[in-house]
Structures are given as C-alpha cells and as structure tokens.
N, C-alpha and C positions, 0 to 999 in steps of 0.2 A: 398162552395167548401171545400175539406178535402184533406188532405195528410194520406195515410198511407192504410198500405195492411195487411192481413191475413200470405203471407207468406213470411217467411223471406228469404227468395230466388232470389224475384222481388224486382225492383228499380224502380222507381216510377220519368218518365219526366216530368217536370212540368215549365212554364214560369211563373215567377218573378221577376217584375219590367222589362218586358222586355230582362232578360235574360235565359239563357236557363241551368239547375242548375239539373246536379242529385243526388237524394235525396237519403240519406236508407232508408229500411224500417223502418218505426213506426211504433212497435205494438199497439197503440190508435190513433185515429184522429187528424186530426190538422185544423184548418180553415185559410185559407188565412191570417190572419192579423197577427194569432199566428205564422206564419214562416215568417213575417217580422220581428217579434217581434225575431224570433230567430238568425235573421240574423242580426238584430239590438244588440242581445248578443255577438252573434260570432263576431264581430268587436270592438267592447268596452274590450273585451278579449282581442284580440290579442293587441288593444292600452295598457291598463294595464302592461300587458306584456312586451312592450318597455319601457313604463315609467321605471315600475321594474329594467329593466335592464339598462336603463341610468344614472337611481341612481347610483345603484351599480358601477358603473364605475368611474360613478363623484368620488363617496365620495373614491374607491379605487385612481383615480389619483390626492386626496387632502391631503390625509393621507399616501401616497404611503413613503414619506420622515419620518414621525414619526413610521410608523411599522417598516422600516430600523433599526432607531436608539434605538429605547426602545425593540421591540420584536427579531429581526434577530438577534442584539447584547445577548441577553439575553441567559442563560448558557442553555442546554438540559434540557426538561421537557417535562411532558406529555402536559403543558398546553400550550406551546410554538409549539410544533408542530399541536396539534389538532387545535388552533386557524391557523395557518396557511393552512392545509389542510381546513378546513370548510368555509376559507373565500377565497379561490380560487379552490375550488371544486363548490359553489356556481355559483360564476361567469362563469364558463363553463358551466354548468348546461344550466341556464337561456341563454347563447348564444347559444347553441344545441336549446332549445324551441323556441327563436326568430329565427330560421331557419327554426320550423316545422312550426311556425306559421304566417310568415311573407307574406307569399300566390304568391310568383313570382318564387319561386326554381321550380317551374315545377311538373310535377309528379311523385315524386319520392318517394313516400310513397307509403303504401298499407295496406289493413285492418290490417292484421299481423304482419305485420312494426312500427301502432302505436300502438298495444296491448302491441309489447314488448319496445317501447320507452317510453308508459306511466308506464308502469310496475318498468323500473331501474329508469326512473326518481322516480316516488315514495320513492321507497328505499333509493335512493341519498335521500332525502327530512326528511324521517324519521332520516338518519343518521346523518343527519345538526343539527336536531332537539334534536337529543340524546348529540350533542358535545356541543350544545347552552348551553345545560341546566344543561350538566356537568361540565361547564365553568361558568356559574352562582353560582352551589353549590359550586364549591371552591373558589369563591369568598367571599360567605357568611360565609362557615365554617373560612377563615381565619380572618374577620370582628370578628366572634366569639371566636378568640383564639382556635381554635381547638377542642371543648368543645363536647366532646362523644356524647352529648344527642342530639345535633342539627343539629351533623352530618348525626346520626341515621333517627333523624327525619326527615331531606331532601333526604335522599339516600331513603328511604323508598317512602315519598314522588314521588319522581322520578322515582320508580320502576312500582309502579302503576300505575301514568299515562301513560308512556312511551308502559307499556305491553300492557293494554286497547288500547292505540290509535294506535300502534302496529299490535294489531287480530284486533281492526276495520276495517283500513287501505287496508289490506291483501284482508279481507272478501268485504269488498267492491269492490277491483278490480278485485277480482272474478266475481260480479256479473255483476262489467260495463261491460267487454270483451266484451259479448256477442253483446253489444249494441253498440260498438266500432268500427268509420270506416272513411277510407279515404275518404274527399269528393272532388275528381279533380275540375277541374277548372269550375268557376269562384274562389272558396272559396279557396281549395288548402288547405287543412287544418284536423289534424283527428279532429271529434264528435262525440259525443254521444249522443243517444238516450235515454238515464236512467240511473237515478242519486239515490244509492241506499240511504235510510232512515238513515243508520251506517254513513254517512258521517254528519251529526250533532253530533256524539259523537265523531269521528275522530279531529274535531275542538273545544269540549269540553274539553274532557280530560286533553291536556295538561294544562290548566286552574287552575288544581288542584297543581300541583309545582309551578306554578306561583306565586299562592295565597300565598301560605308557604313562597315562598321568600318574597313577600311582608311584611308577617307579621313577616316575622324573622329579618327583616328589619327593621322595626318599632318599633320592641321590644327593640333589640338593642340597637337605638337610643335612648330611655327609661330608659332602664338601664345601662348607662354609660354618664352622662347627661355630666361629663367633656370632654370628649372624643370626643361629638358631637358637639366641638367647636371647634376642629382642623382641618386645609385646608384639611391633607387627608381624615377624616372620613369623613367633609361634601361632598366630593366629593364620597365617597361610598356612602353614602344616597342619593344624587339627585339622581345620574347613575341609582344607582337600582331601587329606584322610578319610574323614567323616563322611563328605561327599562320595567318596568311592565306595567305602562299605554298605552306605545304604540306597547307591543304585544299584552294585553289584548284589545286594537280598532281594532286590526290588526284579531284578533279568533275572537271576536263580528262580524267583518264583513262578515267572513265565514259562520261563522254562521248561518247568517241572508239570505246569497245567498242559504244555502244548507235547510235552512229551508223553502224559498220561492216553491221548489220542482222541477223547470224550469233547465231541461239538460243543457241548451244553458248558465245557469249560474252556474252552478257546479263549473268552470274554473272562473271564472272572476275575484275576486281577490286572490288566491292563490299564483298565482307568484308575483304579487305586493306583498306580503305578503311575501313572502319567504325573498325577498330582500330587504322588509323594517325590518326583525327583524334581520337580520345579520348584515345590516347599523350599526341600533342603537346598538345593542351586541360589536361589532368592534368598534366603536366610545366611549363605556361606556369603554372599558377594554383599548382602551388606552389612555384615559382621567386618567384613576385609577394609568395606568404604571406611566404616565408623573408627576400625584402629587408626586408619591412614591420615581422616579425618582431623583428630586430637592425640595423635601423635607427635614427636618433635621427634622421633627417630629419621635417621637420613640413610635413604635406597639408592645403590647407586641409579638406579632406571627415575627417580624422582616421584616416581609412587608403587604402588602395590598393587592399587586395583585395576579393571579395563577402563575404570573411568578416569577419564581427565581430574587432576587434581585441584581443586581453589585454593588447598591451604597452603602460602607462603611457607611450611615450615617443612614442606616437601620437594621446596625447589633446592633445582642442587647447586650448589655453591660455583662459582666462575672458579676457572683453573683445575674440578680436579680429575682426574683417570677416571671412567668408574668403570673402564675395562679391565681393572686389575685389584682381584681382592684386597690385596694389602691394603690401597690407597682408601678403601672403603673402611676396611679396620683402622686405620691409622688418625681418619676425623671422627671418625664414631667414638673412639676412644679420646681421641679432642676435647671432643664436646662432654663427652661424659666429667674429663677433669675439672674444665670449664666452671661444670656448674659450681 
C-alpha cells in the first residue's frame, strides 16, 4: 500500500492504526510502515520539544535568584541586556511551539498559519544564535586581554558562519513552504513533506566559531600557564570547554537527523537543541559572573565576564601594564604574599 498523489491539490484518506488521519500530499510514495515510522517521528518530536522546554524552565526557576543578583544588578551593557532578551525570548519561543505542537488546542492552525509560524520562529532561532555567539566572543576576547588579533580573528570567525548559516536557513524555508501543512486531528500538528539537502549545512556552519573558541580557549590556557591556576580563569576554561562539547553533541545531532533525509525528522531535536545550548550558555556566563563576583583575584582586562563589573576588588589598580603578562604575574603574585 502507498501514500501519496501526483497532484498537489488532493489529500489523500487513509486508516492508520485504526484511525482515520488526513494526510498531504507526497510527492513520492510511501508504504504503510514508513507512515508509522513517521508518525512514530511526529511524536518523539513533539516529546523532545516538552523535554526542551521543561529544562528551560527548571534551570530558569533554579537560577532565577543568581540572574537577580550578579546580572539585573549589574550596570547597562550590551552584554547585560542581550543576555536577558535571548534567555527570555527563548523561553517564549519554545512555549508558542509547545502550543503548535502539543495536539489538543484544536484546529487552529492552517497551512499558512504554520508557514508563517515556522518562518519567525526560525528567525527568532537565528537571532538566539547570533547573541549566543556574540556573548561567547566577548567572553573570550576579554579572557584574552582585549588583544586586536583575536578579536579580529573571532569576529571574523562569526561572520562567516553566522552569513552561511544565515542564506542557508532562509534558502531552505523557501523550499520547505511548499511542502508545509496543517495536519487536523488526530495529530493536530503542522508537517512537512521535504526536508531540503541545505539543512546539513544550516547545522554545520555554526561549528566553525565554535571551533575557534575552542581553540582560542586552549591556547590561552597555554600560554598563560600562571593564570590557569587561578579559581577565575579555571572557571573560564571549564565553562568554555563544557560549553563547546555540549553544543557541538547538540549540531552533531542535527546533523545526523538532517542527514538521515526522513521529513518526519527534520524537527526532532532542534528545539531540544535550542534549549539545551541556551541552558548551558546561561549556566556558564553565570557561573564566570559569580567567580568574578567574590573573587579578589586581579585580571588584567579588570573582569572576566561580558558584564560590567561592581565589585571593587576587580578594579585594576592605577599604574599597571596589563599588556604584558609578566606585569599581571608580578601583582598576582604580590598580592598573594600580601596576604
């Protein structure tokens, strides 16, 4: 038995499992087992998708009291507000999707409905992704002391993957639209029929800034061997570490759904994905606030995190270099006699 029609005009009644399910059209065939198999995707999605969002929530009502006090305290900054728009732009986000996708709102979508809800979700998605990563580089640039060449090198970095995955992006929900549609009840849900080839580099790309922080990360740690003996620095080194490993599981897994070629899994972990790399971003940036915080270690950059510093014990002292390691090791080690 086959699913699927010549014109895209007709829908196509069909019993499955006993219920009565209408389909769009496929422009290819489908045999009976392969629309269980897609209906076995369409539900492991929509699970993903709660998971995603229950995280997100957890770890926002865990953390809810430390963003209070290190970021909402913290003086105006670009980095102070973008992290707050993108980690409660997020959380909306994914409660709009577990409403498309949760299959009892009734019928209240319609093909054109989710063409344009997949469309600004996207965008939203992209635009997470551009603050994540803007909020990573100045992380890193100030790890680096502000150092022209590295800022160069990640802003650059950043440019190119972000454009590339950017006109991927774009280019591919062009071509989904088409294949784009409400499917009423039982499912209650939009789907797609075709899953364009550009969505394996839409999940590549950013891969490429990742990587650069990794190794600008690593470097770092390298070359400032004193440095990476103090609580703050090692907590910039894990964080970023950590942070890369578990975006980089997080693309791999897309990856691997968008390379399998199966519509039904296009979707499946991308919002788990969304909201597992905003978790750990939000969790790393204020784990860095909180060392910088109650810290008395001295940076030469005068902090550690994007955000503006209040604690006096961050400000750098009148008179010293802090262009040059030595001078950085030289009061560190000061202070440590000191006490």
């Amino acid at each position: 038995m086959y699913l699927g029609s010549n014109s895209l005009t007709v829908r196509l009644l069909f019993l499955v499992a006993g219920m009565s399910i209408l389909i769009p059209p496929i422009p290819y065939p489908l045999t009976l087992p392969q629309v269980v198999q897609a209906l076995q995707d369409i539900r492991t999605t929509r699970y993903m998708g709660v998971v995603g969002l229950v995280l997100l929530m957890y770890d926002h009502a865990l953390t809810f009291g430390d963003e209070v006090s290190l970021v909402w305290a913290a003086p105006r900054s670009f980095a102070k507000y973008a992290y707050l728009f993108n980690r409660y732009m997020v959380l909306v986000c994914l409660l709009a999707i577990a409403h498309e996708m949760c299959g009892f709102v009734g019928d209240v979508y319609s093909d054109l409905s989710c063409r344009k809800f997949l469309f600004v979700v996207s965008i939203l998605s992209l635009l997470s992704i551009a603050i994540g990563n803007v909020l990573v580089l100045l992380r890193v640039v100030l790890l680096w002391d502000h150092r022209p060449t590295i800022f160069r090198l990640l802003a650059g970095g950043f440019l190119v993957s972000f454009s590339v995955q950017a006109t991927l992006m774009v280019i591919s929900l062009l071509e989904m639209f088409s294949g784009l549609y409400w499917v009423s009840t039982p499912i209650n849900m939009c789907i797609t029929t075709f899953t364009p080839r550009k969505f394996i580099g839409v999940w590549a790309s950013p891969m490429l800034f990742e990587v650069l922080v990794l190794f600008s990360t690593i470097l770092n740690a390298l070359d400032r061997p004193h440095q990476a003996h103090t609580r703050v620095a090692d907590s910039l080194y894990r964080d970023g570490i950590t942070y890369f490993c578990a975006v980089a599981f997080c693309r791999t897994l897309n990856l691997i759904f968008a390379t399998i070629g199966r519509p039904s899994t296009s979707m499946l972990m991308v919002f788990f994905t969304w909201s597992a790399t905003t978790t750990v971003l939000s969790r790393s940036l204020l784990n860095i606030r909180k060392q910088e915080m109650h810290s008395d270690e001295y940076t030469p950059s005068g902090r550690s995190s994007p955000f503006n510093s209040l604690s006096a014990r961050t400000t750098e002292p009148a008179g010293v270099d802090h262009e040059t390691p030595a001078a950085w090791v030289h009061l560190a080690t000061m202070r440590t006699l000191s006490r």
